[in-house]
N, C-alpha and C positions, 0 to 999 in steps of 0.2 A: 079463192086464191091459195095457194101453196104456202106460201109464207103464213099467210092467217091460220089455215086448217092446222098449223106443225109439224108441216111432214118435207119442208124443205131445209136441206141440208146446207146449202152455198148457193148465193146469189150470182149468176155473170152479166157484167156489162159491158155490150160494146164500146170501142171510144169515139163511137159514131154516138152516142145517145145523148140526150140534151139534158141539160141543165136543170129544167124541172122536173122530167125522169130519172134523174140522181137525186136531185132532193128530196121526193115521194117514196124512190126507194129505200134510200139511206134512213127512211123515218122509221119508216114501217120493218124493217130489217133490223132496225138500233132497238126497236119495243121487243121485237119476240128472239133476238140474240143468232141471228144469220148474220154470217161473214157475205163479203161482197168480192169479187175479183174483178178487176177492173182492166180487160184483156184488150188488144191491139183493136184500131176501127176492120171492122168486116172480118173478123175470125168468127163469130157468128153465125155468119151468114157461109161464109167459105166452111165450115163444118157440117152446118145441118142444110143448106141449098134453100132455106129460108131468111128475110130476110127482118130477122127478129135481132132487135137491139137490149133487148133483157131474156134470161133463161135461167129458170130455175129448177136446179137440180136436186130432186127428194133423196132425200137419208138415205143411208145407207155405204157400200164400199166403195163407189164411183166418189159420191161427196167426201165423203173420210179423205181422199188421196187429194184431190184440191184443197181439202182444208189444211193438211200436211203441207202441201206444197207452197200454201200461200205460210203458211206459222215458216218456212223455211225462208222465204225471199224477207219475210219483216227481220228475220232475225240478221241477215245478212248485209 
């Protein structure tokens, strides 16, 4: 898994995704210090034409800019 190996930058979740799929995430995410974005139901799926309700995005300068993005909407 990405999150375990250390090479995930930001977690996304549909708001289609269930309840023990946020808790599982949210666990596992809080251990190894991934942020989580918790985006509209079916932007997911309406982005990548799959119909995946978690996505995780590895390090780097794609994650940098959501992690920015998300540090901007908390502060707001």
């Amino acid at each position: 898994m990405l999150i375990r190996s250390g090479q995930c930058g930001v977690l996304l979740l549909d708001g289609g995704t269930g309840m023990n799929t946020r808790k599982k995430a949210a666990e596992i995410c809080s251990k190894a210090g991934v942020p989580i974005a918790d985006l509209p139901g079916g932007m997911i799926e309406e982005a990548t034409g799959k119909c995946n309700m978690v996505l995780g995005i590895c390090k780097g300068g794609f994650s940098e800019q959501i992690r920015e993005i998300l540090a901007e909407d908390r502060t707001e």
